[in-house]
N, C-alpha and C positions, 0 to 999 in steps of 0.2 A: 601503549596501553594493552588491557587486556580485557577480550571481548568476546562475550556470548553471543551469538546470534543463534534466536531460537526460529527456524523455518528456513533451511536452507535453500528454498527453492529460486522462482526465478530475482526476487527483488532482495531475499537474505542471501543469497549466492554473489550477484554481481557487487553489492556492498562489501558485505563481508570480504568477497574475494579482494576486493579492491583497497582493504583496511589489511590483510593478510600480503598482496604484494609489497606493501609500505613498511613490514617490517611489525606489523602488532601481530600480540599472540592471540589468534583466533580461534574458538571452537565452535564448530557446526552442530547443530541437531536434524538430525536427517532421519528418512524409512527407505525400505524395502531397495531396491534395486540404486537407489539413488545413491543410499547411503553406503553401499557396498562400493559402488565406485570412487565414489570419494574416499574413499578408507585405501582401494587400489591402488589405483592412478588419480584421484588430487579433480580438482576442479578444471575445465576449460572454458573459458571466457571469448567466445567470438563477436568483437566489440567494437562500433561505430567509431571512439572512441580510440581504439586500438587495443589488438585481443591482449589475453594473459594469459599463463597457469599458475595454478597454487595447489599446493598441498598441506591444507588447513587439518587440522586433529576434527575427529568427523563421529557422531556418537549417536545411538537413539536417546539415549537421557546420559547426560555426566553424574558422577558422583559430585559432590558440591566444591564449585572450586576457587581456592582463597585469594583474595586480592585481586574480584574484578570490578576494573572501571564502572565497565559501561553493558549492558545488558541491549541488545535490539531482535525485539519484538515484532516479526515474519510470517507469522502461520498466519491461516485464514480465518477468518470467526469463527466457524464452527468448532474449531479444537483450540479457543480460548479456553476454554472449562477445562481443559484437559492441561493446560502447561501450568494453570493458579499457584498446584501447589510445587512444583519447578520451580518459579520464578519466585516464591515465598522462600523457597530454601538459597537458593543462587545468589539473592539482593541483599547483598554486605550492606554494614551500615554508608557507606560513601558511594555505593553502587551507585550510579545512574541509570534510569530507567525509560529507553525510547520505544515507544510502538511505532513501528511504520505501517499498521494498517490501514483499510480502509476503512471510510465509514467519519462522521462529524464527530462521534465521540469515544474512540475505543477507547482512550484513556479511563475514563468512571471504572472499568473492569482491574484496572488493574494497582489500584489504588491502595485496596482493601488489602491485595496480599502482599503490596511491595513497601507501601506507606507515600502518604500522597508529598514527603518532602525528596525522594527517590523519584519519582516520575513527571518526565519531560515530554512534553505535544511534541511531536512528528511529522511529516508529509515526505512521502518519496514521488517523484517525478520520474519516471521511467518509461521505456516500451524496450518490455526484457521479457523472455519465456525461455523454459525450461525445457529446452526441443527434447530431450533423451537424456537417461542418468549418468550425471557429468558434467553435463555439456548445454551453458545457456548459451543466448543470441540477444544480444544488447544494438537494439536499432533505433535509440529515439532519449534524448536526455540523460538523466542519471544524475538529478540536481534532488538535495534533499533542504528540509528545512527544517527548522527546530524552536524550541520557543518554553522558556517555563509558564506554568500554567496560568499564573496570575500579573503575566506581563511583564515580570521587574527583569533587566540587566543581573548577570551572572557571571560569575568567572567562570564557574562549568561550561555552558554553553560556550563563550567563547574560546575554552579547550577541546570541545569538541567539535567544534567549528574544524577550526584549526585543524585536528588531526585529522577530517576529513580530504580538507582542503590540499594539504600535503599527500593524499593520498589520491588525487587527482579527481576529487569527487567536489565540486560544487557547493556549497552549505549556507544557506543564509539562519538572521536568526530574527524571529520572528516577535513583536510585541504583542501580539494580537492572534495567539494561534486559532484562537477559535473562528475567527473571522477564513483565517485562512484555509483551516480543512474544510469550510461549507464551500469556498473557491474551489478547490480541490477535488471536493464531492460533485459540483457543480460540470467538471469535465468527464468523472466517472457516469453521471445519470443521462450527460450528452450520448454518449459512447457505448456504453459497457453494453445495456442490452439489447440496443437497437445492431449492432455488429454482433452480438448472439443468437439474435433470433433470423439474422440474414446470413450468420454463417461470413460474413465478409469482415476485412481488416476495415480501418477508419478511412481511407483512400477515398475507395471505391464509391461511399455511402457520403463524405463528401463533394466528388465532384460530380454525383446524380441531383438536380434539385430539387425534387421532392424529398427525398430523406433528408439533404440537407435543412431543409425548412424545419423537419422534425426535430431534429439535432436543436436545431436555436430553440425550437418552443419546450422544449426537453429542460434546457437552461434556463429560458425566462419563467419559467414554473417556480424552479427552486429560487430563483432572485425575489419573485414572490412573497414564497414562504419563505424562506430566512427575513427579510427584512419585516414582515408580522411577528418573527419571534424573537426581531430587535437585534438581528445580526443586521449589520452592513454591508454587505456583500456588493463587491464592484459590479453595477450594472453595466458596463460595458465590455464585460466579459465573456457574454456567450459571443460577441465578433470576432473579438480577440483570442479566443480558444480557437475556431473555427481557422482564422489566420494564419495563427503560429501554428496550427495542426499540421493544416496544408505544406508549410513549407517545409517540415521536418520530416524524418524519416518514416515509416508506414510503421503502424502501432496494431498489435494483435491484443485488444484488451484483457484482461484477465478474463471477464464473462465468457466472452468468445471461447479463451482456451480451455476455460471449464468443462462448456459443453462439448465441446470438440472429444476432451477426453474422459466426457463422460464423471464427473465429480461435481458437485452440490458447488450451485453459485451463491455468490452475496449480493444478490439481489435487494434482500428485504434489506438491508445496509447502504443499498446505492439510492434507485429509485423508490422504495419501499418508505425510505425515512420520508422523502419529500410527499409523500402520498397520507403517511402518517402524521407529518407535523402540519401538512394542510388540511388535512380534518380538523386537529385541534385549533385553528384558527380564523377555519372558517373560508381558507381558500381551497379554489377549485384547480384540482389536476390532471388533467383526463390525459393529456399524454405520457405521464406518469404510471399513471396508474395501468394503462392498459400494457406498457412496457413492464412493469413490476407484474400484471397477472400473467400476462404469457408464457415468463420465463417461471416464474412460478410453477406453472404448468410442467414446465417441462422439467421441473425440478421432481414432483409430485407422480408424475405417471412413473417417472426411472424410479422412486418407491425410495429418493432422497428426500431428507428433512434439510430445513434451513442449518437449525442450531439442535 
C-alpha cells in the first residue's frame, strides 16, 4: 500500500516505521530537527517488540500524492486546524482515512475535509516516545484497532487489518468504535495527568496506594459519564487496566512527555471531556476535574494554549 502518515512522532513513527519495514511505500511529515534526521539517517526503532530501521521519504508537507491507500492521522490536537487543508488535498477519492488520536471523538474534525465515507475510528495502544530526533523507544504494546463509523463489516478494514498484521502490528476491528475510544480515553484520564503532574511513569503511581486509588476513581468517573450519555463502557475495566498495566512494560504517557518537554498537553481532550460531558449530565467529577485544572495550569502559566 501506500501511506501517509501525518505526525511522525512517537505513535506515527513506530507505525508507520513498521508499515515501511513490510515493504509499503511510506511518507512521513515531520519538523525541525526531527525531520532532518529522518531525511539523514532514516528512522530507529528501539523496540520491546524487536528494534528496526527504516528510511521512510520524510517531508514538512508533500506535494499531493497520487494513488494513496491509506492516510493515518498522528499530530496532536492542537495542529488539527493546521493539517484540514493537507489532508483535503491528499484524500483521493478511495483514500482511507484513520486518526489515531486521542480523545472520544477526533474523527467529527475530519469529516468535513475528507468526506465522512473516507474516514475510519481508530485507537492505538502503545507506550512509545520520541526520546531524540530519530530515535523512538517502543516499551509497552503497539496493538491498534479500527472500526468504520457506523458499525457495518468492510472489505477496507479487513485490508487493513491485514496489512497491518503482516507487518507485525496487532489490528482488531472494531463494531462499536465509539464504545471503544471512551475505553481508550478511560486509561488516558487514569494515567495521563496524574503521571504529569508527579513527573513519574505509570509504575511507580501504581504500586503507591494512594495514587492508585486515584487511578481507579479517575476511571469510575468516566464509566459514570459515558454510561449517562448512553455509551456502554465495560465497567470492569478500571481493574482491568490497572492489571494489565502492572504487568506490562512501564509507560511514559504522552502528558508526562509533554510536560517534561515543555509543549501544550491534551488535557482538555483526556480529563477535560469527562469533566465536560459530566456537567452536561449532571454527574459529579471532582477527580477529574482537579486533574484537568492543574495540568491546565501548568499549561497556562508556560503562556501555552490548548487549541
Amino acid at each position: 500500500m501506500k501511506i501517509l502518515v501525518l505526525g511522525a512522532g512517537a505513535v506515527g513513527g513506530y507505525f508507520g516505521g513498521r508499515l515501511s519495514a513490510a515493504g509499503h511505500e511510506v511518507f512521513f511529515t515531520a519538523r525541525g530537527e526531527h525531520l532532518k534526521t529522518l531525511r539523514t539517517s532514516g528512522l530507529s526503532v528501539r523496540s520491546c517488540q524487536g528494534d528496526f530501521h527504516v528510511r521512510p521519504q520524510a517531508a514538512e508537507r508533500f506535494e499531493p500524492i497520487t494513488g494513496l491507500d491509506l492516510i493515518l492521522i498522528c499530530v496532536k490536537h492542537k495542529d488539527t486546524a493546521y493539517l484540514l487543508p493537507e489532508l483535503k488535498e491528499q484524500a483521493g477519492e478511495t483514500t482511507a482515512v484513520i486518526s489515531l488520536q486521542n480523545g472520544a471523538d477526533s474523527e467529527r474534525f475530519f469529516i468535513d475535509a475528507a468526506g465522512s465515507k473516507k474516514v475510519i475510528g481508530g485507537i492505538a495502544y502503545i507506550g512509545a516516545a520520541l526520546k531524540e530526533p530519530g530515535k523512538i523507544e517502543h516499551t509497552a504494546r503497539g496493538v491498534i484497532t479500527i472500526g468504520e463509523l457506523d458499525g457495518a463489516a468492510s472489505q477496507r478494514t479487513e485490508e487493513i487489518k491485514r496489512m497491518f498484521e503482516e507487518a507485525g502490528v496487532k489490528c482488531n476491528i472494531s463494531t462499536n468504535i465509539k464504545k471503544d475510544k471512551w475505553e481508550k480515553l478511560m486509561w488516558n484520564v487514569g494515567f495521563n495527568g496524574l503521571c504529569a503532574l508527579t513527573r513519574l511513569p505509570v509504575h511507580p503511581l501504581l504500586n503507591h496506594p494512594p495514587t492508585r486509588i486515584i487511578i481507579k476513581k479517575l476511571m469510575e468517573e468516566l464509566v459514570a459519564v459515558a454510561h449517562s450519555a448512553g455509551v456502554p463502557v465495560n465497567t470492569a475495566l478500571p481493574d482491568k487496566y490497572i492489571e494489565n498495566t502492572l504487568k506490562g512494560g512501564e509507560v511514559y504517557p504522552s502528558t508526562l512527555q509533554d510536560v517534561k518537554q515543555g509543549k501544550t498537553t491534551e488535557i482538555n481532550i483526556m480529563n477535560g471531556t469527562v469533566v465536560e460531558e459530566g456537567g452536561k449530565h449532571g454527574i459529579a467529577t471532582p477527580y477529574n476535574e482537579l486533574i484537568w485544572a492543574a495540568v491546565a495550569a501548568i499549561d497556562e502559566s508556560a503562556g501555552r494554549t490548548q487549541r
